[in-house]
FIKELUM-445864 format. One record per residue (C-alpha): residue in one letter; x, y, z. Coordinates in steps of 0.25 Angstrom, whole numbers, padded with zeros to 4 digits, always signed. Layout:
// FIKELUM-445864
AXYZ...
***
This chain:
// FIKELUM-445864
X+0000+0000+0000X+0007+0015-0004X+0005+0024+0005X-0001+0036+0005X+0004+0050+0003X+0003+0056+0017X+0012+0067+0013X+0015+0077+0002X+0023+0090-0001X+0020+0098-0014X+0030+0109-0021X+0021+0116-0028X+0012+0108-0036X+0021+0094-0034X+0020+0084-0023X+0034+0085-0021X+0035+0075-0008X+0025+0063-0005X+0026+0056+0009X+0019+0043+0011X+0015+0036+0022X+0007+0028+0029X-0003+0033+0042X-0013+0025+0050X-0024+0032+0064X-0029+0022+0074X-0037+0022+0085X-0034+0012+0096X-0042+0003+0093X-0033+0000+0080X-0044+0005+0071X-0037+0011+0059X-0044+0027+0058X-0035+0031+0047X-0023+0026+0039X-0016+0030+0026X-0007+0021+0018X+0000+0006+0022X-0003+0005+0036X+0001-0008+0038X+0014-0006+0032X+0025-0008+0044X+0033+0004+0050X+0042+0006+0057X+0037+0017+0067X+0050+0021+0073X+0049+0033+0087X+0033+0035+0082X+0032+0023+0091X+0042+0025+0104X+0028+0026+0113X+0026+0011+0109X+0041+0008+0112X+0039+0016+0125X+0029+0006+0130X+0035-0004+0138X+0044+0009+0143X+0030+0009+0151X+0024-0006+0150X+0035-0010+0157X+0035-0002+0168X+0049+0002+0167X+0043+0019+0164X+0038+0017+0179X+0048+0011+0186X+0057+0022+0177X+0048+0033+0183X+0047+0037+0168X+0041+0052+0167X+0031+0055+0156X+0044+0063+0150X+0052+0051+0149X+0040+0044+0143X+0039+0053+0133X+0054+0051+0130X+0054+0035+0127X+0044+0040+0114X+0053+0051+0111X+0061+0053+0098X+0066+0068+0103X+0074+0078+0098X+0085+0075+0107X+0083+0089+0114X+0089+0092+0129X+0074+0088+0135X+0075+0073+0128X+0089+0071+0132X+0092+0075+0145X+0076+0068+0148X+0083+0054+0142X+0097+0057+0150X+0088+0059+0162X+0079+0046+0161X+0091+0037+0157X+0099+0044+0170X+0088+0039+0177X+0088+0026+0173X+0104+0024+0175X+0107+0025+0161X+0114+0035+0151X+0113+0036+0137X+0122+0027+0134X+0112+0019+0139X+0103+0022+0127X+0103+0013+0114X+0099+0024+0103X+0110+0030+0095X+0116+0044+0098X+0108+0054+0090X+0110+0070+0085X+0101+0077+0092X+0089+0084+0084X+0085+0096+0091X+0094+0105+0086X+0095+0113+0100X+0107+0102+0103X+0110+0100+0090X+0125+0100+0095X+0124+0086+0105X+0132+0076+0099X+0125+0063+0095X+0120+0055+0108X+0108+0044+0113X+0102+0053+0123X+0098+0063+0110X+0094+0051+0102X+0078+0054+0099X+0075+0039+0104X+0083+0041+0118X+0070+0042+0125X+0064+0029+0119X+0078+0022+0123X+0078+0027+0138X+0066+0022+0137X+0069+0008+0133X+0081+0009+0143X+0072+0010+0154X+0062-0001+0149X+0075-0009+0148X+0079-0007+0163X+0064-0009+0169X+0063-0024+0162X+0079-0028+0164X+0083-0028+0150X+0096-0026+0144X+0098-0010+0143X+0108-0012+0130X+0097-0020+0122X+0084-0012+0124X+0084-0010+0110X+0087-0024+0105X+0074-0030+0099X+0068-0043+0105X+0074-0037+0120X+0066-0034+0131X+0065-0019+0127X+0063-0019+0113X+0052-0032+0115X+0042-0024+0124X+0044-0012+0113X+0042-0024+0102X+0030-0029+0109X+0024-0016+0114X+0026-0011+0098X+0019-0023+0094X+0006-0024+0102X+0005-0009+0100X+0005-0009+0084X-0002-0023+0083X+0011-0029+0076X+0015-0045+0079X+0027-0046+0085X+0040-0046+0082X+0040-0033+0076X+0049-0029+0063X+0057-0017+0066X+0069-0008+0063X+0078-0001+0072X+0076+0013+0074X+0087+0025+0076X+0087+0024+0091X+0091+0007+0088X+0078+0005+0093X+0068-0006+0085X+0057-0001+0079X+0046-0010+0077X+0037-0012+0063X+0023-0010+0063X+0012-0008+0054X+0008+0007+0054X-0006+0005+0057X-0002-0003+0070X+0008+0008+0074X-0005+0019+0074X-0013+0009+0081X-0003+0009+0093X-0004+0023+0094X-0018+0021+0095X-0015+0013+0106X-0007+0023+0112X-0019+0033+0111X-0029+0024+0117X-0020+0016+0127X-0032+0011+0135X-0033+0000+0125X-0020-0003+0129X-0017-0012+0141X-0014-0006+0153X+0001-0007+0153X+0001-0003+0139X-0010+0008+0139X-0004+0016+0151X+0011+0015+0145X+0004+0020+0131X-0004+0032+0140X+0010+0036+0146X+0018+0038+0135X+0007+0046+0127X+0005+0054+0137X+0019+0056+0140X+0023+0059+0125X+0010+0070+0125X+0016+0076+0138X+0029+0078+0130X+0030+0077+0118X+0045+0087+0118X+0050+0073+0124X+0047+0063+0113X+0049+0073+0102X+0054+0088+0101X+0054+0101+0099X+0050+0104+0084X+0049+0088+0082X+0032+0086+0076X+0030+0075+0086X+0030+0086+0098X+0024+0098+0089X+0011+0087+0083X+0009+0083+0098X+0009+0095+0104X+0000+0101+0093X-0011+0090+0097X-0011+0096+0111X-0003+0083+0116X-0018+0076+0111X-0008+0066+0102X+0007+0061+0102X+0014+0059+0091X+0028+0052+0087X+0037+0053+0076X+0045+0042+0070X+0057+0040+0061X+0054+0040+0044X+0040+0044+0044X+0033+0039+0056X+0023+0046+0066X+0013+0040+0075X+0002+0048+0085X-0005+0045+0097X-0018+0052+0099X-0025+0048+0112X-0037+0057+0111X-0043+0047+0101X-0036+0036+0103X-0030+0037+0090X-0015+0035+0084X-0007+0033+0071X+0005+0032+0064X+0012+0038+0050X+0022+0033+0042X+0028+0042+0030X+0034+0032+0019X+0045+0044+0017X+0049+0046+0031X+0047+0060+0029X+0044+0067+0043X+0038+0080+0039X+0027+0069+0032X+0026+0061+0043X+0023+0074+0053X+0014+0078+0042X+0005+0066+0042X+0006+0065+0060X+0001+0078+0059X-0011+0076+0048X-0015+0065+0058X-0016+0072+0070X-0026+0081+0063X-0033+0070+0056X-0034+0062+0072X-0038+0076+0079X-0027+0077+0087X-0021+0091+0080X-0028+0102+0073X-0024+0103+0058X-0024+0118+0059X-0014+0120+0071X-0001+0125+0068X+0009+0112+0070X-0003+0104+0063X-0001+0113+0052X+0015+0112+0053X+0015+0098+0050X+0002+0096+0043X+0002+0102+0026X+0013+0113+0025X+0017+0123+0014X+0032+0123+0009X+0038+0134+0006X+0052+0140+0000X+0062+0148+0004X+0053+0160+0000X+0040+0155+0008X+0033+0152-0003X+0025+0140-0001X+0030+0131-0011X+0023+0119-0008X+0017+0110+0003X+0017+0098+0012X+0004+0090+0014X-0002+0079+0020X-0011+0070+0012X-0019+0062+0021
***
C-alpha cells in the first residue's frame, strides 16, 4: 500500500517537495477513528516511545524505592537538549543512586542548545541520559548487572520487551534495531504504537500496576515538558500550546506519537522522508483535528501551512499539510 502525501511545499506554481507518511488516531478501546496510509507497516518508533520503555521504571517498584520525583520521571521519557537543567537534573539523580556518568551506556554526545554550545562531547549531555538513568535505577532495584541494562533478552531490556509488546499488541519476541543512545528499539505496527497511546490516555483500562505507572508518567511529562524536551524543541511548544490538555513525543527520522487523555484518545505518525518539519506539521494537524489545540493559535499556525519566503520577504511559496 503507498502512502499518502501527508506533506507538500510549492515554489510558485510547483510541488517542489512531497513527504509521505503514514498516521493512525485511537481510542483506548483500540478502535481505529482515523488513519492514512500503510498502518500496519512495521516502524521502528525510536524516543516517541520512552513512556513505554519508562514503565517497569514504575512497575517494578524501583521509581518508589528510588523516591523518583515527578522531574526525574519526566527525565526517563526525555530526548533534551542537553541544557544545564537536564544535565545537572541526570548528575544529580545518578549521585544519588552512587553512580556517575560513566556509569551511563549511551554514547557521549554534542550538546544541542546552543547556550553550551562550547562543552565537549559527554554521556551526561547525551539527549537519552535521562532514559539511561532510568534504566540504571530499574537495573539496581531488580539486582541486574548494571553493564548489560541494555543487552536484549537481560533482565532490563526484557520487562521493556515485554511492556513494548503488550502495550502495542505485538507477539513477542520483537524485531528491532538499536538506537543512537545503543538502546534496542523495538518494531511494531504503527496502528499498535497509537493504540498504546490510547492506552496511555485511558490508563484505567490498564491494570492497576500498569495503569497507575502510565498515569504517572503522563502526568509528569504535562508537568514538565522543558524536561523531556527543550527550549525551541516542537514537543514542548505543541504541549504547552494545548494547555498541558496533551503530550506529545518526538522520535528520530519522522516519527511523533500524542497522548490526549481528555478523550482518551492517542496516535502515531511516520513520515516516509524522515523530514521533521513534516512530521511537526502533520502532529500539529492532528491535535487540531483531535480537539486538543485551536488551528488559529499562534504555535498551531507556526507549524501548521506556512508561506515561504525570499531573502526580499516575498512570499514565494508554501508548505501545507494534505490530510
Amino acid at each position: 500500500m503507498a502512502n499518502p502525501v501527508l506533506v507538500e511545499t510549492t515554489r510558485g506554481p510547483m510541488v517542489e517537495n512531497s513527504h509521505r507518511g503514514a498516521a493512525a488516531i485511537c481510542n483506548a478501546a483500540g478502535d481505529l477513528i482515523e488513519a492514512w496510509g500503510d498502518i500496519d507497516a512495521a516502524i521502528l518508533p525510536r524516543s516517541s516511545i520512552k513512556m513505554i520503555q519508562a514503565l517497569p521504571l514504575i512497575e517494578s517498584g524501583a521509581a518508589k524505592a528510588a523516591r523518583l520525583t515527578t522531574e526525574q520521571l519526566a527525565l526517563s521519557c526525555a530526548s533534551h537538549e542537553g541544557s544545564p537543567v537536564h544535565t545537572n537534573a541526570v548528575a544529580a539523580w545518578l549521585a544519588d543512586r552512587g553512580l556517575g556518568a560513566d556509569d551511563l551506556l549511551c554514547g557521549p554526545q554534542p550538546p544541542r542548545d546552543p547556550a553550551v554550545k562550547d562543552q565537549p562531547p559527554s554521556r551526561l549531555l547525551n539527549n537519552c541520559s535521562g532514559k539511561h538513568a532510568g534504566f540504571l535505577t530499574l537495573a539496581q532495584h531488580i539486582g541486574a548487572d548494571l553493564s548489560g541494562y541494555l543487552t536484549p533478552g537481560e533482565p532490563v531490556q526484557a520487562a521493556v520487551e515485554a511492556a513494548f509488546a503488550e502495550m502495542t499488541g505485538t507477539e513477542a519476541p520483537l524485531a528491532y534495531g538499536i538506537d543512537g543512545c545503543s538502546a534496542p528499539n523495538f518494531a511494531a505496527p504503527l496502528v499498535g504504537v497509537a493504540r498504546a497511546m490510547a492506552l496511555f490516555a485511558s490508563p484505567e483500562r490498564l491494570g492497576k500496576a500498569r495503569g497507575a505507572a502510565a498515569m504517572a508518567l503522563v502526568a509528569a511529562m504535562a508537568a514538565h515538558p522543558v524536561l523531556f524536551s527543550g527550549e525551541g524543541r516542537a514537543c514542548l511548544a505543541l504541549t504547552r500550546a494545548t494547555g498541558r490538555r496533551a503530550v506529545v513525543k518526538t522520535g528520530a527520522d519522522g516519527v511523533y506519537t500524542g497522548v490526549f487523555p481528555e478523550k482518551g484518545l492517542g496516535f502515531c505518525i511516520k513520515i516516509e522522508s524522515g523530514y521533521v518539519p513534516a512530521c511537526e506539521a502533520v502532529c500539529a494537524a492532528l491535535l487540531v483535528r483531535i480537539g486538543a489545540l485551536d488551528a488559529g493559535y499562534e504555535t498551531a499556525r507556526a507549524y501548521l501551512d506556512r508561506d515561504i519566503t525570499n531573502f526580499n520577504g516575498e512570499i514565494v511559496g508554501g508548505r501545507r499539510v494534505t490530510l
